[in-house]
VMD Tcl script that builds the backbone (N, CA, C; Angstrom):
set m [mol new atoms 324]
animate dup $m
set s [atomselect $m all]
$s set {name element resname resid chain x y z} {
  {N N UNK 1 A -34.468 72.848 69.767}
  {CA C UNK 1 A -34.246 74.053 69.017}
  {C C UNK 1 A -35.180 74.032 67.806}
  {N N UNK 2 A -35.743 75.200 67.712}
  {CA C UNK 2 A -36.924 75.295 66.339}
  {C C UNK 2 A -35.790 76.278 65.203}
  {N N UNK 3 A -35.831 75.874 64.016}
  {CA C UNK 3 A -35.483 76.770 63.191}
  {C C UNK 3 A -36.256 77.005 62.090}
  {N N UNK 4 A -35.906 78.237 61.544}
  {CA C UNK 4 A -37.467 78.473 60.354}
  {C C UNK 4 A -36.584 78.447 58.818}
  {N N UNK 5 A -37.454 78.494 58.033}
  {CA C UNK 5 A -37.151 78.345 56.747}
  {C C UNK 5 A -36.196 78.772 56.087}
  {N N UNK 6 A -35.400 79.753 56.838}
  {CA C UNK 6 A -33.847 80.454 56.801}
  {C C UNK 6 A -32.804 79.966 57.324}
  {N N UNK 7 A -33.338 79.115 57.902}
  {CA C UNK 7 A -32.243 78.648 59.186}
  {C C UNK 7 A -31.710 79.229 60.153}
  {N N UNK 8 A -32.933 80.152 60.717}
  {CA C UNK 8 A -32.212 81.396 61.782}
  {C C UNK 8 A -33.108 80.352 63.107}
  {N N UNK 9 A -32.171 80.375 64.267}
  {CA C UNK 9 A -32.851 79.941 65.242}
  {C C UNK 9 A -33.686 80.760 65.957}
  {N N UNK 10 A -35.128 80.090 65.902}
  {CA C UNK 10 A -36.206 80.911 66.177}
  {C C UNK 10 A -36.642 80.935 67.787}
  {N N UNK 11 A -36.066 79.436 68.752}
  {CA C UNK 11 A -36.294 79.506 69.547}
  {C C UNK 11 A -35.916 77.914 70.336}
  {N N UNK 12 A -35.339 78.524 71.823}
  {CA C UNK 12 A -34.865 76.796 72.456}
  {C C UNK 12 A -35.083 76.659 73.377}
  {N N UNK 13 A -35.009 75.611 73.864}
  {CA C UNK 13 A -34.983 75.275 75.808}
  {C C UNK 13 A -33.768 73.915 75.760}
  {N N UNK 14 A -34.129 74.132 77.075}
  {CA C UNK 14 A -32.728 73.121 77.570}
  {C C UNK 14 A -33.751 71.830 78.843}
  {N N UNK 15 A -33.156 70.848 78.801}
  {CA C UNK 15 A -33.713 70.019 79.448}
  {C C UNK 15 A -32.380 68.978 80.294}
  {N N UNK 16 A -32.883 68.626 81.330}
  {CA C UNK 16 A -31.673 67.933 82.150}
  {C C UNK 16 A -32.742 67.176 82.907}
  {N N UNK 17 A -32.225 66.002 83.412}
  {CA C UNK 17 A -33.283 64.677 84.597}
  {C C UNK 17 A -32.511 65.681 85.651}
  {N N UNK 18 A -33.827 65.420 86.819}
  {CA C UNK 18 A -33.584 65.993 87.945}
  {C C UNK 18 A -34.356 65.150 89.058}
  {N N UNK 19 A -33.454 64.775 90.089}
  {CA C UNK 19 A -33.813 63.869 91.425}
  {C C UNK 19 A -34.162 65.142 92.577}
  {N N UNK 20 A -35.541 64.335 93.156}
  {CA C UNK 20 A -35.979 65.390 94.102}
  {C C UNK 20 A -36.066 64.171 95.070}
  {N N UNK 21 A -35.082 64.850 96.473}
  {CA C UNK 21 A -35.864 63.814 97.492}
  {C C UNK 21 A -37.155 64.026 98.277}
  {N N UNK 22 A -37.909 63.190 98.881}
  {CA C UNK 22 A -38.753 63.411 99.603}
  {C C UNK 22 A -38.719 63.478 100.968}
  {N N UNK 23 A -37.804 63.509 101.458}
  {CA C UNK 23 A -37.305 63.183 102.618}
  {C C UNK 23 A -37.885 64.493 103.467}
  {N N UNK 24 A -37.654 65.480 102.893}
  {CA C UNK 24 A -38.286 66.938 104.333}
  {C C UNK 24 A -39.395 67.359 102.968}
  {N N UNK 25 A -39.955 66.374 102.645}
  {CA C UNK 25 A -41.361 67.262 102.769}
  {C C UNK 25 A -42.354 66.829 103.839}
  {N N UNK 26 A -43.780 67.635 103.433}
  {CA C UNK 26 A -44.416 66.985 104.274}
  {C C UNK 26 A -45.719 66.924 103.874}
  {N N UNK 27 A -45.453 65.228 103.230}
  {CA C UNK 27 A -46.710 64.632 102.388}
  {C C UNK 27 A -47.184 63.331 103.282}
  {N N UNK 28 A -48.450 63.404 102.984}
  {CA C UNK 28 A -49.103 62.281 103.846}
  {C C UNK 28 A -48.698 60.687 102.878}
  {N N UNK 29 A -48.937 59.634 103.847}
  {CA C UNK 29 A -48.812 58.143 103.184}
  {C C UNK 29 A -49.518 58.374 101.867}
  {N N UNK 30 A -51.016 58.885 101.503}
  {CA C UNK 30 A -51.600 58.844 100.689}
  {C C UNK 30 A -51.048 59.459 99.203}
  {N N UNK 31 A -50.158 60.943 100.080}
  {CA C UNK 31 A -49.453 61.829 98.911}
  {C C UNK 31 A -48.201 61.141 98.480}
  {N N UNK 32 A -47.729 60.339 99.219}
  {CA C UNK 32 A -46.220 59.683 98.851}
  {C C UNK 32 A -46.147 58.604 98.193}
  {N N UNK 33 A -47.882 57.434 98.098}
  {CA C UNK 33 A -47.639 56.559 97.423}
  {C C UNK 33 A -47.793 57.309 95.963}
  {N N UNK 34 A -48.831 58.074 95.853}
  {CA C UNK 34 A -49.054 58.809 94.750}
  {C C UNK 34 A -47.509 59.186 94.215}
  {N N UNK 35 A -46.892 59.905 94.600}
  {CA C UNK 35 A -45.965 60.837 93.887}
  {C C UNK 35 A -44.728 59.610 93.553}
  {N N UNK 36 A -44.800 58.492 94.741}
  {CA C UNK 36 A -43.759 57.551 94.401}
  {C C UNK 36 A -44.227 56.685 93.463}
  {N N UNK 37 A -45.352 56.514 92.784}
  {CA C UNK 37 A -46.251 55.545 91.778}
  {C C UNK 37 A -45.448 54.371 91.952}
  {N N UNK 38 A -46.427 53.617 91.365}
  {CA C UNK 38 A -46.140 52.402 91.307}
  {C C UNK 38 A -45.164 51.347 91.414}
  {N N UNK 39 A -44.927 50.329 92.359}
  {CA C UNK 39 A -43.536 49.359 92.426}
  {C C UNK 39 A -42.590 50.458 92.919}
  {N N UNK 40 A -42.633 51.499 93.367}
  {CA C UNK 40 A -41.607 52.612 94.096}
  {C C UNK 40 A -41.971 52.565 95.815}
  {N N UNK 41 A -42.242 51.764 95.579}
  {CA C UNK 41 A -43.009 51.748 97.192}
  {C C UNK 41 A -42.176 52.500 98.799}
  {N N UNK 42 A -40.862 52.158 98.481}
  {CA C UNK 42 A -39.834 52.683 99.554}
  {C C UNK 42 A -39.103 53.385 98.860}
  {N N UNK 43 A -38.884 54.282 98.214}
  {CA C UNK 43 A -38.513 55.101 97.764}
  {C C UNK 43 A -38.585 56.499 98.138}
  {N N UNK 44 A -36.976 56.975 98.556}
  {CA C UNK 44 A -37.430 58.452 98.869}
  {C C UNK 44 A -37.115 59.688 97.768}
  {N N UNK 45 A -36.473 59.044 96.774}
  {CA C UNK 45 A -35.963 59.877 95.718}
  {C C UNK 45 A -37.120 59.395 94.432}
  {N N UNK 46 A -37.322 60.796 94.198}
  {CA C UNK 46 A -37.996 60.877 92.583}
  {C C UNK 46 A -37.309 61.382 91.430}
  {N N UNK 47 A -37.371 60.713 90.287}
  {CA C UNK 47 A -36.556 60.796 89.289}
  {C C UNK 47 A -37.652 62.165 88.163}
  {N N UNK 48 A -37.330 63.352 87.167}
  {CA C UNK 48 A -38.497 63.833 86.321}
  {C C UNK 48 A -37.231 64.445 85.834}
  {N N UNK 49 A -37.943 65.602 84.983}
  {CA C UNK 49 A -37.265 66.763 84.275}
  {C C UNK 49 A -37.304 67.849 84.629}
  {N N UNK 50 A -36.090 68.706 84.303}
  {CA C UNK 50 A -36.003 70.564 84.464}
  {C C UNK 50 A -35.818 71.086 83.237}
  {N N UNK 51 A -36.532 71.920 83.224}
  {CA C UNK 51 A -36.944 72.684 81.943}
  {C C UNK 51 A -35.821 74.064 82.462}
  {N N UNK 52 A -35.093 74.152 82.093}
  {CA C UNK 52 A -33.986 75.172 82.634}
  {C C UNK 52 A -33.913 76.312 81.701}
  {N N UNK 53 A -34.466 76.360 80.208}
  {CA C UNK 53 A -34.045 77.660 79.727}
  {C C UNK 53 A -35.704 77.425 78.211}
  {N N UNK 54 A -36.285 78.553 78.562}
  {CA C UNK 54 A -37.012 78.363 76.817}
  {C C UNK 54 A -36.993 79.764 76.367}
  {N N UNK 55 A -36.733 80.024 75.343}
  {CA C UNK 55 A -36.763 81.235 74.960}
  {C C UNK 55 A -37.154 81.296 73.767}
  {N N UNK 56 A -37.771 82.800 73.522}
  {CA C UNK 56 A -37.685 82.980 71.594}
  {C C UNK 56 A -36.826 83.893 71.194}
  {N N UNK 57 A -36.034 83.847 70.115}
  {CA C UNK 57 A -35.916 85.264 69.419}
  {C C UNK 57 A -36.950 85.864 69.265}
  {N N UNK 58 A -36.713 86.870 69.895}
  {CA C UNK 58 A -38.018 88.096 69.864}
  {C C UNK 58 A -38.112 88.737 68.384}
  {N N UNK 59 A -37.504 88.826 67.118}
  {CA C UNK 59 A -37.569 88.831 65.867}
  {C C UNK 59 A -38.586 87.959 65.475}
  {N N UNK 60 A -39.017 86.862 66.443}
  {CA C UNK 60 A -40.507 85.983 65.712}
  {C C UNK 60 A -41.552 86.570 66.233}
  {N N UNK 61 A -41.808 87.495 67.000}
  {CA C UNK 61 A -42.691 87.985 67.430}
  {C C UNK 61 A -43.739 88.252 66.285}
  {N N UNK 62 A -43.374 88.461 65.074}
  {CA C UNK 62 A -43.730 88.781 64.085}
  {C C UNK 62 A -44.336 87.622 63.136}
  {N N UNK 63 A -43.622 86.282 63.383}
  {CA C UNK 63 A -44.174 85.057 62.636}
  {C C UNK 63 A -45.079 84.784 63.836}
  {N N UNK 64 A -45.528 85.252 64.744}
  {CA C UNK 64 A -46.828 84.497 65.580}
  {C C UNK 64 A -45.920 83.148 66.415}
  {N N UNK 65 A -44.691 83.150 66.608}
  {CA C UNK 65 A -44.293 81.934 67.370}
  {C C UNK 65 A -44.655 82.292 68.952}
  {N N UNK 66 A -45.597 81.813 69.085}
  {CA C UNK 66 A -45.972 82.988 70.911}
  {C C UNK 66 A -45.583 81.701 71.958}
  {N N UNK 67 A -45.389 81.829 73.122}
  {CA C UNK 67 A -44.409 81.468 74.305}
  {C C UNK 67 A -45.684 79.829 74.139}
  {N N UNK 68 A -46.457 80.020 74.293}
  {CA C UNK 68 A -47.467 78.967 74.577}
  {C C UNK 68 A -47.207 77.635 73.094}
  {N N UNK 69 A -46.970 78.132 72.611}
  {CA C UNK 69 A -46.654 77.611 70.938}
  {C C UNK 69 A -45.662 76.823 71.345}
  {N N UNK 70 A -44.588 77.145 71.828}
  {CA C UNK 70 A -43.210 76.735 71.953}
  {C C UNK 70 A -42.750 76.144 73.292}
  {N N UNK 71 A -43.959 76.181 74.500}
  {CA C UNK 71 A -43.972 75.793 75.569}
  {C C UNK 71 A -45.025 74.740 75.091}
  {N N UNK 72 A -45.994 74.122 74.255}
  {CA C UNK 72 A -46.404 73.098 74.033}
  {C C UNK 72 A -45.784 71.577 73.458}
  {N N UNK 73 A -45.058 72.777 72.185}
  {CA C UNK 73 A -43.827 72.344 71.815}
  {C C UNK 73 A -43.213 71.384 72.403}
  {N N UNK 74 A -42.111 72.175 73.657}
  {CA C UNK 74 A -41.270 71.313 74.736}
  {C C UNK 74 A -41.794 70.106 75.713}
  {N N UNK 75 A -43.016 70.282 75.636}
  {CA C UNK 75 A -43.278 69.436 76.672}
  {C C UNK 75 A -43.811 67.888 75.881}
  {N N UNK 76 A -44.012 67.953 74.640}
  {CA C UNK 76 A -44.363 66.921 73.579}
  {C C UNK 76 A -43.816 66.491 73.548}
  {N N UNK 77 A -42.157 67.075 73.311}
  {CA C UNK 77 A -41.181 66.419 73.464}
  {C C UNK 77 A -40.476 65.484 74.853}
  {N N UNK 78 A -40.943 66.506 75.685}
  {CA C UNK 78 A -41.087 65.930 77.085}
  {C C UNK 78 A -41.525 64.491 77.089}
  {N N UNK 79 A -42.943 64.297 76.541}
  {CA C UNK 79 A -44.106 62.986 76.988}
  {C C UNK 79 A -43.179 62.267 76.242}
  {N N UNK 80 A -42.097 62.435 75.200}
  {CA C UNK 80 A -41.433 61.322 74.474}
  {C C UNK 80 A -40.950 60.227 74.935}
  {N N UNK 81 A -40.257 61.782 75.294}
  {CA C UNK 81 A -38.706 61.097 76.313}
  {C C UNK 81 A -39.049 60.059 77.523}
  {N N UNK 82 A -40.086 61.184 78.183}
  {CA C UNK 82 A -40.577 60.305 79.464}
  {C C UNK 82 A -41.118 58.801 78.884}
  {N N UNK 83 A -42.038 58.868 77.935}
  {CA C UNK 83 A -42.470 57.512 77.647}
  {C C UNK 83 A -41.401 56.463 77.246}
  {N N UNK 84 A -40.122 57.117 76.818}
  {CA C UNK 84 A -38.839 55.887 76.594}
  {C C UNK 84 A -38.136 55.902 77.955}
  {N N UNK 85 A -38.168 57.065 78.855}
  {CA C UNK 85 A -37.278 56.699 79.712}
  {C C UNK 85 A -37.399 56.687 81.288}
  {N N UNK 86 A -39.089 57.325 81.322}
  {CA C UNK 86 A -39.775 57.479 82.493}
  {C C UNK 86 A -39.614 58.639 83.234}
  {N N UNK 87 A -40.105 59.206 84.426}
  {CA C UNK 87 A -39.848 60.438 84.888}
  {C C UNK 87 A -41.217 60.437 85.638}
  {N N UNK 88 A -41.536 61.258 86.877}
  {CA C UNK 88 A -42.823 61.409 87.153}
  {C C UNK 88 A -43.091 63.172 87.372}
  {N N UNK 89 A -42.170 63.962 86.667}
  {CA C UNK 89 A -42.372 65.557 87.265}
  {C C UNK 89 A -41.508 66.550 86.335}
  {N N UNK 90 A -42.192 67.593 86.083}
  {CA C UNK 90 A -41.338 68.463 85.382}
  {C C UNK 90 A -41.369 70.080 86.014}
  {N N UNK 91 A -40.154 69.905 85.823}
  {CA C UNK 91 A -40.295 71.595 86.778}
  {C C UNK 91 A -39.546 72.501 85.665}
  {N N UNK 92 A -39.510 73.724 86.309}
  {CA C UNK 92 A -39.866 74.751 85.638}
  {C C UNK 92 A -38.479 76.056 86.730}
  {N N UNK 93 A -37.465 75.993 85.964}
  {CA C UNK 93 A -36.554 77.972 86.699}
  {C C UNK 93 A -36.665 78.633 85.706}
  {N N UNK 94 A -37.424 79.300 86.450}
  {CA C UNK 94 A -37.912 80.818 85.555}
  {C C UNK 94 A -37.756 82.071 86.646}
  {N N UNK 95 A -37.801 82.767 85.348}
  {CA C UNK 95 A -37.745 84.162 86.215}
  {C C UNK 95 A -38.827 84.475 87.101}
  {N N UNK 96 A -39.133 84.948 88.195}
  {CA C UNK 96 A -40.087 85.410 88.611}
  {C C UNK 96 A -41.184 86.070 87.380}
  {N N UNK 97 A -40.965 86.847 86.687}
  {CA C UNK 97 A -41.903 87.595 85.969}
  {C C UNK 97 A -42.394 86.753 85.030}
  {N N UNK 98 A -42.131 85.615 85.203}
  {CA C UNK 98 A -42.786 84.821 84.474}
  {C C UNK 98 A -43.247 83.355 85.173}
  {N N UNK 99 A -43.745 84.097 86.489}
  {CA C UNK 99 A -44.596 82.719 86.320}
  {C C UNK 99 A -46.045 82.806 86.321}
  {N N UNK 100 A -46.099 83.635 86.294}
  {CA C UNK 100 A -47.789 83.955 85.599}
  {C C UNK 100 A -47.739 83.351 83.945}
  {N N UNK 101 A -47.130 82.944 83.547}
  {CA C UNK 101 A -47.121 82.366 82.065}
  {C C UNK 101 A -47.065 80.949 81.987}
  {N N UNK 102 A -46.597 80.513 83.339}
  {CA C UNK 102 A -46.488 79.279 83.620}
  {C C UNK 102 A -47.497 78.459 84.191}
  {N N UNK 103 A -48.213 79.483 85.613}
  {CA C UNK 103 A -49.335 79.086 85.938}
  {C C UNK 103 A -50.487 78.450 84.734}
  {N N UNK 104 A -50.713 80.071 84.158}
  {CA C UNK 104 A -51.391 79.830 83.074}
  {C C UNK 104 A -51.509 79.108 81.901}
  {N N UNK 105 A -50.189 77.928 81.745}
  {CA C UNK 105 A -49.899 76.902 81.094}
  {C C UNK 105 A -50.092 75.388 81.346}
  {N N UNK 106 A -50.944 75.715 83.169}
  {CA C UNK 106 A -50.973 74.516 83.541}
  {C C UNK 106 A -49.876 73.760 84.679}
  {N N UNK 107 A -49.020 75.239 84.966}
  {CA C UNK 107 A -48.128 74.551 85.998}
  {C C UNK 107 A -48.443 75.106 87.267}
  {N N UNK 108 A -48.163 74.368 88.359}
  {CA C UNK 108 A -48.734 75.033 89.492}
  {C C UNK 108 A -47.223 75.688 90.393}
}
mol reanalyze $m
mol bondsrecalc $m
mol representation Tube
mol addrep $m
């Protein structure tokens, strides 16, 4: 949660660990050691994060807090966490109309 110099909340997301199995996809040996990294060798479950909610008060529209600002934001916080607690993936429920904001942030 960001708050500004008033203490009005300017803007939040929500974060939760999320297990994806690999079991029905369909990735080659090459894609599975990759995605299972290192010492995961038999592993069909991957451990990362869900980014489940980011929003702004649209009242900051006006202080310049723009979606990219606050989606850089979250994910800093992201590399934290991951670096104390590990993770190999972060996903993203969003609305449809927004994943052109997402693409364009670097998510595929």
């Amino acid at each position: 949660m960001l708050v500004d110099e008033e203490i009005n909340i300017v803007a939040y997301y929500s974060l939760a660990l999320k297990n994806i199995s690999l079991d029905n996809l369909k990735l080659t040996k090459n894609e599975l050691k990759k995605v299972r990294g290192f010492g995961h060798s038999s592993s069909n479950v991957i451990s990362g994060f869900l980014v489940g909610q980011l929003a702004r008060n649209d009242d900051c529209r006006k202080k310049k807090l723009y979606g990219k600002i606050f989606l850089d934001f979250a994910i800093s916080q992201l590399i934290k966490i991951q670096n104390s607690i590990g993770g190999r993936f972060v996903l993203i429920d969003c609305a449809d109309e927004l994943l052109k904001f997402y693409r364009d942030n670097g998510f595929a």
